[in-house]
N, C-alpha and C positions, 0 to 999 in steps of 0.2 A: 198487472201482476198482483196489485193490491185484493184484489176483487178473490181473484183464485186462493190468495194463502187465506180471507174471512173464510169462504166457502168451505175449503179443505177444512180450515179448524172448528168450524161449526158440525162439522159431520162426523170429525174426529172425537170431538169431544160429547155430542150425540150419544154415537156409538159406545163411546168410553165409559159414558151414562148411565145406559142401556146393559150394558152387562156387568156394571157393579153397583147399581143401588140396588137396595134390597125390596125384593117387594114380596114380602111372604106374607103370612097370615096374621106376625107379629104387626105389621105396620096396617095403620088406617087407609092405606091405599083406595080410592075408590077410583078403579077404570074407567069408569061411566062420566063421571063426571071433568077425570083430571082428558078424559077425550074429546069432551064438548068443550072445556076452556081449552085444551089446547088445539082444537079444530078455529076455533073464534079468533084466538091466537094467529096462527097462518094464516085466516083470510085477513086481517089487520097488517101482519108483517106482510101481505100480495098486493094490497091494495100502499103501500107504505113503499115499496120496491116500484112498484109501477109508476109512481111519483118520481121517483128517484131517477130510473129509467128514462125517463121521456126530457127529463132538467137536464143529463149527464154530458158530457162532452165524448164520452166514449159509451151511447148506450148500446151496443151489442156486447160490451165486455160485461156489462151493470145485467143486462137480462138474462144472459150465460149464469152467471155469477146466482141473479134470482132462483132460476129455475132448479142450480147447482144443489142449492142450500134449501130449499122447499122442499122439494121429493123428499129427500133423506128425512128431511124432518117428519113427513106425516108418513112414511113408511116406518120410521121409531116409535110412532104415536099408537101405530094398529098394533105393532109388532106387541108392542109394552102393553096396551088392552087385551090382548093375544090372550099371551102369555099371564097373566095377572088374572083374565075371568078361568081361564083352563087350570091356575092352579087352585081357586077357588071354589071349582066345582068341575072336575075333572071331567062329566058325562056332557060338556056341553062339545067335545071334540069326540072323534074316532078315536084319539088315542092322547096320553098325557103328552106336554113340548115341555122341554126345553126353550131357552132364549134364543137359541141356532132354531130349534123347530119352528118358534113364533114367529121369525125372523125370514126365513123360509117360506112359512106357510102366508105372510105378508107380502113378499115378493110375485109368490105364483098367482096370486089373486091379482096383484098390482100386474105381472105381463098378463092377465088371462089366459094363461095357461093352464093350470088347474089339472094336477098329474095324479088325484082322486086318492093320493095316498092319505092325506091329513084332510078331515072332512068339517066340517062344523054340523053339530046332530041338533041339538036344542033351537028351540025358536028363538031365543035369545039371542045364540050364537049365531044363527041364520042371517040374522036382522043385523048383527054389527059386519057380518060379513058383504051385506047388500051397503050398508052402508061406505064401506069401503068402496067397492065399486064405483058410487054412485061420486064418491069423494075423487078416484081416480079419474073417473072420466071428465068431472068438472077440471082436475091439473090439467090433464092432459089438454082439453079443448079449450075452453075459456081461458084457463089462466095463460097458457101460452099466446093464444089471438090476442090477449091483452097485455103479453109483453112483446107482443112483434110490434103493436100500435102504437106502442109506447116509444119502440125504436123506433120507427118512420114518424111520428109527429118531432121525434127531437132532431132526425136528420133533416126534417123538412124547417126547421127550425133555425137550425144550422146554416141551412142554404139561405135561409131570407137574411140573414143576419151578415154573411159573407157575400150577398146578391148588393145590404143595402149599405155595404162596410165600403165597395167596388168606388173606387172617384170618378167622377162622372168626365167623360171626355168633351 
């Protein structure tokens, strides 16, 4: 239960993040960068989980819990570069967003579905949108195989431990 309310509040508060800091033209905002520390960032917090995971007494609750709290986080991370290079140079999209637009426009890239309404035109824009992708696919594949391994080493872990707990007849 513990695992679900970090989760929920980390995404809550994300999100809560996400549509009330300011990120206008007043602030030193730099997307590029605050993307790469926070990409560096979640692969530290997947690799820091996956430890956690594999120790746990309950790791399918703890890898649930992982997966819960990652996604959201690096879909707030595009969303916020989105939104933040598009208000800075409006011509790198088809059209200006909004934090719902960037938000959006972060989602449909993240299922690949891609409904061609909100496009990325600039090769800048191109590039942070491949990169997305390329971020997705490593969650979805890697980071996942690496927390089911995480839960079968701990169950297996489990069982030697309850195999060598057994009194011997």
């Amino acid at each position: 239960m513990a695992s679900m309310v970090r989760a929920t509040l980390v995404t809550v508060v994300g999100f809560g993040l996400y549509f009330t800091l300011p990120f206008d033209e007043k602030t030193a905002f730099n997307s590029a960068a605050a993307l790469f520390v926070g990409l560096i960032l979640v692969a530290g917090m997947l690799v820091w989980q996956a430890r956690i995971i594999s120790t746990s007494p309950y790791p399918r609750v703890r890898a649930l819990e992982g997966l819960v709290t990652t996604f959201p986080i690096v879909i707030l991370l595009f969303a916020t570069t989105y939104f933040v290079y598009g208000e800075r140079e409006p011509a790198n999209f088809s059209e200006s967003m909004t934090r719902v637009d960037s938000l959006y426009f972060t989602v449909t890239v993240f299922a690949t579905v891609g409904f061609g309404d909100i496009t990325a035109v600039s090769q800048s824009a191109r590039g942070l949108v491949t990169l997305q992708m390329v971020v997705d696919l490593v969650l979805i594949g890697l980071v996942v195989r690496a927390f089911v391994g995480s839960v079968q080493r701990s169950l297996e872990r489990q069982e030697n431990e309850l195999e060598h707990d057994q009194p011997v007849e």
